[in-house]
C-alpha positions as CSV (number, residue, x, y, z in Angstrom):
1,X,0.0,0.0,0.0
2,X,1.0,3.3,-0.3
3,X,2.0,6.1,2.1
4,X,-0.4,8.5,-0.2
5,X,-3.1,7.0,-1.6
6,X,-4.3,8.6,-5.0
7,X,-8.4,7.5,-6.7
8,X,-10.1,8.7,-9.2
9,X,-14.3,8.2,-9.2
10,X,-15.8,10.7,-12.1
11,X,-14.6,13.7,-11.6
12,X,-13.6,13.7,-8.4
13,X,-9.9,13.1,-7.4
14,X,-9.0,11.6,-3.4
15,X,-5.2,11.8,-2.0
16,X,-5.1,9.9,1.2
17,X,-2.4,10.1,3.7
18,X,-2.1,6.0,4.6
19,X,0.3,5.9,7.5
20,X,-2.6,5.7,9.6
21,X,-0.3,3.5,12.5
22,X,1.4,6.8,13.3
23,X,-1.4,8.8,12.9
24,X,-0.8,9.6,9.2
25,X,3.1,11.4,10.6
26,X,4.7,12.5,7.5
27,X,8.1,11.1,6.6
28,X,10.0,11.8,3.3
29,X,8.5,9.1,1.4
30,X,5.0,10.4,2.3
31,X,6.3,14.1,1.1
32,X,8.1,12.3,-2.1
33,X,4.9,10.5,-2.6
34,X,2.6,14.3,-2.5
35,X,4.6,15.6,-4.6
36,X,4.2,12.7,-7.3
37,X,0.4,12.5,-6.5
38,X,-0.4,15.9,-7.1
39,X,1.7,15.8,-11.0
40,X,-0.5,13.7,-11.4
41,X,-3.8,14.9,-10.9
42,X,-2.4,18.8,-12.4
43,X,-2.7,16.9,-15.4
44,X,-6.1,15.6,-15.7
45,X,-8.3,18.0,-17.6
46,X,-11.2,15.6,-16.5
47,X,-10.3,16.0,-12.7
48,X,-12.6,19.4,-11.0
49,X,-12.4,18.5,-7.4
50,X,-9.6,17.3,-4.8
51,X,-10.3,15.8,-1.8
52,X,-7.6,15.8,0.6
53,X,-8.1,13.2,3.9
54,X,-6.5,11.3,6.4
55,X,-6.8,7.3,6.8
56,X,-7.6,6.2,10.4
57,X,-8.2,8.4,13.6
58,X,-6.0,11.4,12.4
59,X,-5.5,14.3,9.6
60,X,-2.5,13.5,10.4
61,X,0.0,14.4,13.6
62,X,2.9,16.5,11.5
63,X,6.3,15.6,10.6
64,X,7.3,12.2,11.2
65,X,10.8,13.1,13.2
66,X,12.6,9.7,13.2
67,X,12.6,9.8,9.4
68,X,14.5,12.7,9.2
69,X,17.9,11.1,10.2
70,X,18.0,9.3,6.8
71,X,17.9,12.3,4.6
72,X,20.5,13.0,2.1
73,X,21.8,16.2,1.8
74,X,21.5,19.9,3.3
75,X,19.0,21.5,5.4
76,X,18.1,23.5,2.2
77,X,17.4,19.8,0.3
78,X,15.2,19.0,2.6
79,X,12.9,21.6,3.0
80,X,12.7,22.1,-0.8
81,X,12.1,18.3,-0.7
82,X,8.6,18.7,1.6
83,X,7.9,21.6,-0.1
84,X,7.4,20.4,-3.4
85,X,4.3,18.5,-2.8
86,X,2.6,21.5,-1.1
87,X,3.2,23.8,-3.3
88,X,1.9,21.2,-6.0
89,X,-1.3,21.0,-4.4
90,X,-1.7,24.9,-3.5
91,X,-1.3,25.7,-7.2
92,X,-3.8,23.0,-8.8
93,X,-6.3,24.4,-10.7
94,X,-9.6,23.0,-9.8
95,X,-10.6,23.4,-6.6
96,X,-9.5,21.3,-3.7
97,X,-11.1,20.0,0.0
98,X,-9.4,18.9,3.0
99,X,-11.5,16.8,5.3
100,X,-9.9,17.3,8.6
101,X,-10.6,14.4,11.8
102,X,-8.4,14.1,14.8
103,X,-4.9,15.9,14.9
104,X,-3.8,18.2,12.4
105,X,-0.4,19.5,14.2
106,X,2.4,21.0,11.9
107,X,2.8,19.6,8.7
108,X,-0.5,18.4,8.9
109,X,-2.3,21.4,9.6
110,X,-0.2,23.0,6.6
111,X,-1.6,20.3,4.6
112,X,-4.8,21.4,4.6
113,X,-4.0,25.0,4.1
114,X,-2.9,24.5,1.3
115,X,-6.4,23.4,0.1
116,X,-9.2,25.7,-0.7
117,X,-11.8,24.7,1.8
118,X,-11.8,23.0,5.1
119,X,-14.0,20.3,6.4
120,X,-13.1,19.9,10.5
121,X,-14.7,17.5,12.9
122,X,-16.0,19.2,15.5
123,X,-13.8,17.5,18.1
124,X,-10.6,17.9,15.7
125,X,-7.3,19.1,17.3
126,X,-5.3,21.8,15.1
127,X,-2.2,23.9,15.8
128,X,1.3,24.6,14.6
129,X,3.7,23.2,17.1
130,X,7.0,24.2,15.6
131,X,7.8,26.4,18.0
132,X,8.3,23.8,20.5
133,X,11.6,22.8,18.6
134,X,12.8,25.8,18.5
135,X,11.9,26.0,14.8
136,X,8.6,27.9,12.7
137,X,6.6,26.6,10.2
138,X,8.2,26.2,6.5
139,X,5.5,24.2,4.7
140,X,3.2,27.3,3.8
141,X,1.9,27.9,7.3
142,X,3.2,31.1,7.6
143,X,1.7,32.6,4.9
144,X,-1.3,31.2,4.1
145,X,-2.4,30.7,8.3
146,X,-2.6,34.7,8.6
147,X,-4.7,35.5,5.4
148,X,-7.5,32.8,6.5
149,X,-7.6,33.9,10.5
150,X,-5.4,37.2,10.6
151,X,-2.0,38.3,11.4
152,X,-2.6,38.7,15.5
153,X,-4.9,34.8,15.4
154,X,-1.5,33.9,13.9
155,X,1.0,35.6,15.6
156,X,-0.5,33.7,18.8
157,X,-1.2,30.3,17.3
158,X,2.7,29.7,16.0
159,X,4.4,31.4,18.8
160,X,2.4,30.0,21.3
161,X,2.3,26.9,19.5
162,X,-1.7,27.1,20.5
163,X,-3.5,24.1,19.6
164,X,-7.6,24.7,18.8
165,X,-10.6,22.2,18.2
166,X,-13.0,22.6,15.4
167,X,-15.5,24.7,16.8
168,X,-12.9,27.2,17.7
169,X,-11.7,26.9,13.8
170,X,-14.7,27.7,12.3
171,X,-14.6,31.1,14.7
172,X,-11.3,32.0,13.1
173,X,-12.2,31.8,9.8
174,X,-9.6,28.2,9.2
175,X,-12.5,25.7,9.0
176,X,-15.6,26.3,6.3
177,X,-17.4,23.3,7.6
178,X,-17.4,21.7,10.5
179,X,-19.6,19.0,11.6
180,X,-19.5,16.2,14.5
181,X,-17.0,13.7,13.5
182,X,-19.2,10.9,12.6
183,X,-20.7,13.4,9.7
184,X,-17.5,14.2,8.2
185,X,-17.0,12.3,5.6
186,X,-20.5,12.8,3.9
187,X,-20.2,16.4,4.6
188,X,-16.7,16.4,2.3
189,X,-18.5,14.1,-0.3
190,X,-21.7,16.9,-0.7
191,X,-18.9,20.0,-0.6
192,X,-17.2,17.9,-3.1
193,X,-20.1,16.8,-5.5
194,X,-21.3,20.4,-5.5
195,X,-17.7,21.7,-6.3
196,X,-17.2,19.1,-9.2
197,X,-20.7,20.7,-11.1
198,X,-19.9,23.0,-14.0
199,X,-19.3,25.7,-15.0
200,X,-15.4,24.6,-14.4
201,X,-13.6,27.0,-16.3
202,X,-15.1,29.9,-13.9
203,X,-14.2,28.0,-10.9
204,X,-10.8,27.8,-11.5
205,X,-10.7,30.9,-12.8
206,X,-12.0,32.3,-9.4
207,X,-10.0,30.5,-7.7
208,X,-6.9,32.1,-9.3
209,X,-7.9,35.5,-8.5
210,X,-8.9,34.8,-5.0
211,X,-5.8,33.1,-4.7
212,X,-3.7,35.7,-5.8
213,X,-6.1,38.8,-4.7
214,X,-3.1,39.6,-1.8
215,X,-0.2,40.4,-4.5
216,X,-2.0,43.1,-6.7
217,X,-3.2,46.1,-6.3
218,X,-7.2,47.2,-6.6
219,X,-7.0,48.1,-10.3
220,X,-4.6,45.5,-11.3
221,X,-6.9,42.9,-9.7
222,X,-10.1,44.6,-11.8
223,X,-8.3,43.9,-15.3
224,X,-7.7,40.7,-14.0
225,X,-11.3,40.2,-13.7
226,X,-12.1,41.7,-16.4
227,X,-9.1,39.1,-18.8
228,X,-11.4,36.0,-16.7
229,X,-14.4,37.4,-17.3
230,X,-14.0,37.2,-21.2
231,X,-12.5,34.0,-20.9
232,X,-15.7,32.5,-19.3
233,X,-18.5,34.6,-21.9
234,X,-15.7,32.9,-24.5
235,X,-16.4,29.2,-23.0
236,X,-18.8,27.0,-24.3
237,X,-19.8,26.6,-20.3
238,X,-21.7,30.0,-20.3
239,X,-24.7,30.0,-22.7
240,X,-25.2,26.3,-20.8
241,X,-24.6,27.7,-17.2
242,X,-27.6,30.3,-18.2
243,X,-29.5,27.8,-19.8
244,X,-29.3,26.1,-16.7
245,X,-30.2,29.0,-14.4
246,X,-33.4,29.9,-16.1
247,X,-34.5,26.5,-16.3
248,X,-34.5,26.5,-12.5
């Protein structure tokens, strides 16, 4: 079996972490293993939604420390090694879910900011413990933590290396759907057949300018919009998505 799990069913993609006997810890096969996963779904026109889980009890508990003493190279390898994979996943095109149960410390947590949407069990555990070693977090958590709950929510949850369920989540702004842990995965499965419904080319479009809404200025993000917006009148998906709409 795998350490990451990759399925196809329709159009609907599912990356599993499978180490589910150490609570889904990531090692550098599992960050190897992302990294291949998610080449492979970036190329799969037929693929519009991601579905990012855990196998098991857990998310998954961070960075898997005992695997780090058999890496191969510098400090600098090794964090553009478990890198790769996250920044594979942040830039896919259509949109992507992480379904979020147990712990989701660290590496974990980053995991699923890296998606677009987060379903959290209610009773989840989440936080970015890197400060206990002395180090911060290098997997996107630094970044993308502080445009979802704010720079001062951020400041305290890395420092403090604060650990919050997912009720507490949802308040910040990190979770978009959180549900008693028994409801989790159906809730992920109707976020996820919703998200894989046309129009696609406007979804991902949106999702480009959200994503990238931070690094341009008012006006530069409006001819952005307005480039997108003649893409979509320009797809075939827009005299069907107002079909659709006044059929309703």
């Amino acid at each position: 079996m795998s350490v990451v799990e990759l399925s196809f069913s329709g159009p609907r993609a599912d990356l599993r972490l499978n180490r589910p006997e150490v609570l889904n810890a990531m090692s550098l096969e599992m960050f190897d293993r992302l990294s291949e996963v998610t080449d492979q779904i970036a190329g799969r026109d037929d693929v519009h939604v991601v579905v990012v889980s855990g196998a098991g009890r857990s998310f998954s508990s961070g960075i898997d420390l005992s695997s780090l003493g058999g890496m191969a190279g510098t400090p600098e390898d090794m964090v553009a090694r478990a890198q790769a994979g996250f920044r594979k996943l942040a830039a896919l095109r259509m949109p992507t879910i992480a379904a979020v149960q147990g712990h989701a410390y660290g590496a974990g947590l980053q995991l699923a900011l890296m998606c677009d949407l987060r379903v959290v069990a209610e009773d989840a555990s989440l936080g970015l413990l890197e400060m206990r070693y002395g180090l911060i977090p290098d997997l996107g958590g630094s970044t993308r933590l502080p445009q979802l709950v704010g720079a001062g929510r951020a400041k305290r949850m890395i420092m403090l290396a604060e650990r919050i369920d997912g009720l507490r989540a949802e308040e910040f702004g990190l979770a978009e759907v959180v549900v008693p842990a028994a409801q989790l995965a159906a809730a992920a499965d109707d976020l996820a057949e919703r998200l894989a419904q046309p129009p696609h080319a406007a979804k991902r479009l949106a999702k480009g300018l959200i994503d990238s809404a931070h690094l341009v200025s008012q006006s530069d993000g409006m001819d952005a919009e307005a480039a997108a917006q003649l893409q979509c009148m320009s797809s075939p998906e827009f005299p069907e998505a107002v079909t659709r709409s006044l059929q309703r």
